[in-house]
N, C-alpha and C positions, 0 to 999 in steps of 0.2 A: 504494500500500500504506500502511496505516497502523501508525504507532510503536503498540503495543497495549501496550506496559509498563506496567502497574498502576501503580506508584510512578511513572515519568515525570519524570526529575530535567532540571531546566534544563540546556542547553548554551548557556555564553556562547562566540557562537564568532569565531574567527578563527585566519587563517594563518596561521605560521609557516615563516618561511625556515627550508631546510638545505644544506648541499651537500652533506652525505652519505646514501646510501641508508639511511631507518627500517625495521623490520619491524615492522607495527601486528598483532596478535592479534587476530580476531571474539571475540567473544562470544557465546552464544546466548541467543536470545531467542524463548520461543514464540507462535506469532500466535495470540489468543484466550485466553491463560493456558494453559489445559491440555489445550486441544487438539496435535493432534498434528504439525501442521506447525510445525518450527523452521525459523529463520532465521537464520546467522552475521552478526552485526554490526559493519561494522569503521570506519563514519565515523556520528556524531561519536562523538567518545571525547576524554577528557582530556589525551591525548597528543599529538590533533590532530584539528580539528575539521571542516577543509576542504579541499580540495585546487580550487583554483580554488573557482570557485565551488557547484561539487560539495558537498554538506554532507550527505549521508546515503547510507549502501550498504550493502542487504539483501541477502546473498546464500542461496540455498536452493535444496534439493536435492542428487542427482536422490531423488524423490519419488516414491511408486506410488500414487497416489491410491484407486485401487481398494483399496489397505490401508491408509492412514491417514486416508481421507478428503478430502484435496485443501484446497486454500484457501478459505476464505469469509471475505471481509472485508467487513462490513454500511456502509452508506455514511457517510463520517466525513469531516471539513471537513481544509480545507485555505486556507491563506494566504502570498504573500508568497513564493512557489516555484512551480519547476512540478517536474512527476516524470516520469521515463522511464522503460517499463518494456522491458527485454530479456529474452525468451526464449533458451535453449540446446535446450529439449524440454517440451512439454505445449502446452495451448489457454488461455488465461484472458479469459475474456466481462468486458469493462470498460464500467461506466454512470454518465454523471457529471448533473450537475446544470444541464450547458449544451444536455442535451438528446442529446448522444451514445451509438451505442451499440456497441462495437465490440470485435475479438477480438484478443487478443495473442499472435500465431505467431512461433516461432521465426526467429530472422533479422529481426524487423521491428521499427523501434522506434514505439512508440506514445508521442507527447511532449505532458502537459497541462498545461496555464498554469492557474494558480489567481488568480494575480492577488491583487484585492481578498477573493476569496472564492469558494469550489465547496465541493461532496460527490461523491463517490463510491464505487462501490463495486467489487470485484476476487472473481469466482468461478470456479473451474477448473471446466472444463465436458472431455466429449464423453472419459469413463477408457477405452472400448474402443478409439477410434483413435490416442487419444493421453495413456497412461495414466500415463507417468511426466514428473512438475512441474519444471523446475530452469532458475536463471535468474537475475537481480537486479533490483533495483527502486531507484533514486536517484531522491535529491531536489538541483537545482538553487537553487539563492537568488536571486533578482532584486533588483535595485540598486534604488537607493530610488526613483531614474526609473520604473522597472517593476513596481515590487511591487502597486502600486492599477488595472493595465492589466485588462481584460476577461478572460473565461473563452477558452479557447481550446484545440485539439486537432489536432499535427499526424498522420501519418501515414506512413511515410518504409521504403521497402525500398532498402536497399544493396545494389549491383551489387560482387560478391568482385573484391579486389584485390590481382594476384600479386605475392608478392616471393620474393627468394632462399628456399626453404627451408622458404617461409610464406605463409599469405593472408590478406587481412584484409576487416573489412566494418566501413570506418568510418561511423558514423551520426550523427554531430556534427565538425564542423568540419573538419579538411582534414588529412591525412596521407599519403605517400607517393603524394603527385600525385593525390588523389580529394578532391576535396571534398562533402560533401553540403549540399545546398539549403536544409536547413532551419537557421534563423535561431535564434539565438540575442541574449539579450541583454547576455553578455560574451562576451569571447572563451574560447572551450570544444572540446576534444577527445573525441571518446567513441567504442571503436573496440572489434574483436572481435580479437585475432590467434591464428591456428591453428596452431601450428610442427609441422613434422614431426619424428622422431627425430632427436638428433644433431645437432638446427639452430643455427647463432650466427649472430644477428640484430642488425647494428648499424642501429638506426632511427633516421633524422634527424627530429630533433623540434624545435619551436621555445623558443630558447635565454629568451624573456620568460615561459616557462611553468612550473609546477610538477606534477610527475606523477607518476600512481598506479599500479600494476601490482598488479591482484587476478589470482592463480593460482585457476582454477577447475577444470583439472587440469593434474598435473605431479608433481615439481616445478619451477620453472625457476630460473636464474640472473639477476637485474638485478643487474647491474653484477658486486659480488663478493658476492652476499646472495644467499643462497638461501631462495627460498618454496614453502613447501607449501600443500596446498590449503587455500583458504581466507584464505590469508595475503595480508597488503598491503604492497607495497612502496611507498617515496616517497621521490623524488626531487626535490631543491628547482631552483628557476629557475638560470639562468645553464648551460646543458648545453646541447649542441648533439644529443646520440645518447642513446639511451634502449639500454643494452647487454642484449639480453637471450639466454638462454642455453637451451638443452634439453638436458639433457646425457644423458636416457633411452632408453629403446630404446622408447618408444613414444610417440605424438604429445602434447601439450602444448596448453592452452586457457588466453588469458589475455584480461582487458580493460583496457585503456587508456583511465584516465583524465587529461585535461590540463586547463591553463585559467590562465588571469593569477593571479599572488595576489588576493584578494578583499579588497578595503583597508575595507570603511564593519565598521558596528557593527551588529551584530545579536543576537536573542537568539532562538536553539530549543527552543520547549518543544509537546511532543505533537506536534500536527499542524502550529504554525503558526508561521509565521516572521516576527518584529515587532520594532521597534527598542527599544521601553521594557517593563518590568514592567506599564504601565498598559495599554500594546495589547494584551499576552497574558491580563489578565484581562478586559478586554472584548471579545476574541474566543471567548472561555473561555464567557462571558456570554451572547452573540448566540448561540452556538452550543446552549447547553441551553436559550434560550427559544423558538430555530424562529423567527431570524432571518432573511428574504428574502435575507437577504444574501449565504448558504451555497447556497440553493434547493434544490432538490427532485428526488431519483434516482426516475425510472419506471420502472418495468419488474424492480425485484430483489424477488426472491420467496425473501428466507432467513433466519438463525435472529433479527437482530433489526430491527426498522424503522429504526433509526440507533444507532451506538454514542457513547455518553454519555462525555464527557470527564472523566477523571480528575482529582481532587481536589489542587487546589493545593498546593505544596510550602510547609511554614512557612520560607520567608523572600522577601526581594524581589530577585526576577530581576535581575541587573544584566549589560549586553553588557561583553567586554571589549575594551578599546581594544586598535584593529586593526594587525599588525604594519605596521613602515616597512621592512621587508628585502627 
């Protein structure tokens, strides 16, 4: 998915340590301007910009395509990250520029490395069998080892994993005895959990991690915080249990983000993740002169042949130095 924000203000990002649980706000932000699909936004923001190496979460929906029209994100560059997209309900037809051409069902995670450089593009397809959209879309940051690697796209279904009360379908890194296969390049968490009514969930989690708890529905309880939908909970390193809570009489949908602190320096701006002011305007560059280096989506047929990057902010992008907590 891409940052569509007209304005597109830098994020200089890095982690901060807590040890106590934050409650971060989305924001909305509509894809295309004034089209109809919004999106609640709750990483990066000012307050905090990462959680591991996690650095961006759109969450959206649920959505009736058939009345708003559905997603159409025309194909737009990306750097220096890869992105995951999760489903909860709907179809999204994904085409990137490595030659892929693939659909994003519920339960499955679709994971693409940008590397040095891709396009792509993200349209909801097929409103009569699967008419309403909802779901999230993150962005990962790659170490400065990873950030110039090749184009790349896994593909990864998670086998449901029972616990007390609850089930989960982790699709990044290892939780309650499941790990999944796909590789990352820090260490990273990413997980659904489904509580039933009434559920108190003590999850052992890894105490070197920092985590995220987006309620998608609910509300639930981490720790002694309450989140309603939408809301982000965070919880800094040093924890051994991720406490979370359901205290309603009806089921509960959350996802669980983990991942080391993110130590180097970076800076996000629009689509592309680069360590100075000078690589985000010559990605900025490459990108509006139909650089090889982004290449070329086949096969999308929508409203534009590529969307054009927004106009640089007056001043000079600066990363900020990366916390030591």
């Amino acid at each position: 998915m891409s940052n569509l924000e007209a304005t597109s203000n830098e994020f200089a990002c890095a982690a901060t340590p807590a040890d106590h649980i934050e409650v971060l706000q989305a924001r909305d932000v509509p894809l295309g301007g004034g089209r109809a699909l919004h999106v609640r936004r709750t990483l990066p923001q000012r307050e905090r910009s990462l959680i591991g190496a996690w650095c961006f979460l759109d969450h959206y929906g649920p959505h009736h395509v058939t009345v708003g029209g559905g997603m159409d994100v025309p194909p737009h560059p990306h750097t220096g990250l890869q992105t995951a997209s999760w489903l909860f309900s709907g179809l999204i037809e994904h085409r990137d520029s490595g030659g892929v051409h693939a659909l994003v069902r519920p339960g499955e995670l679709n994971l693409m490395t940008a590397g040095a450089g891709i396009c792509h593009s993200e349209v909801s397809v097929d409103p009569v069998s699967a008419p309403v959209l909802h779901g999230v879309q993150l962005w990962v940051a790659l170490p400065d080892t990873a950030r110039n690697t090749g184009r790349a796209f896994n593909h990864f279904v998670p086998e449901p994993v029972s616990l007390p009360g609850a089930s989960a379908l982790v699709f990044l890194g290892e939780l309650a005895g499941y790990r999944s296969p796909v590789a990352s390049f820090t260490p990273l968490l990413g997980a659904q959990l489904d509580l039933e009514p009434r559920t108190t969930l003590d999850l052992d989690v890894d105490p070197a991690f920092e985590h995220g708890v987006l309620c998608d529905q609910g509300p639930v309880l981490l720790g002694g915080a309450r989140l309603g939908v939408g809301e982000l909970g965070y919880q800094g390193p040093g924890h051994r249990v991720l406490a979370l809570r359901n205290t309603g009489d009806s089921p509960a949908r959350i996802l669980v983000l983990g991942g080391e602190p993110f130590r180097e320096e970076l800076v996000l701006w629009w689509n592309f993740i680069g360590r100075s002011h000078e690589e985000i305007v010559e990605f900025r560059h490459r990108w509006q002169e139909g650089d090889p280096r982004f290449g070329h989506v086949e096969g999308y047929r929508g409203r534009l042949d590529r969307l054009p990057a927004p106009t640089m902010p007056p001043l000079r992008l600066r990363p900020r130095r990366p916390s030591t907590g």
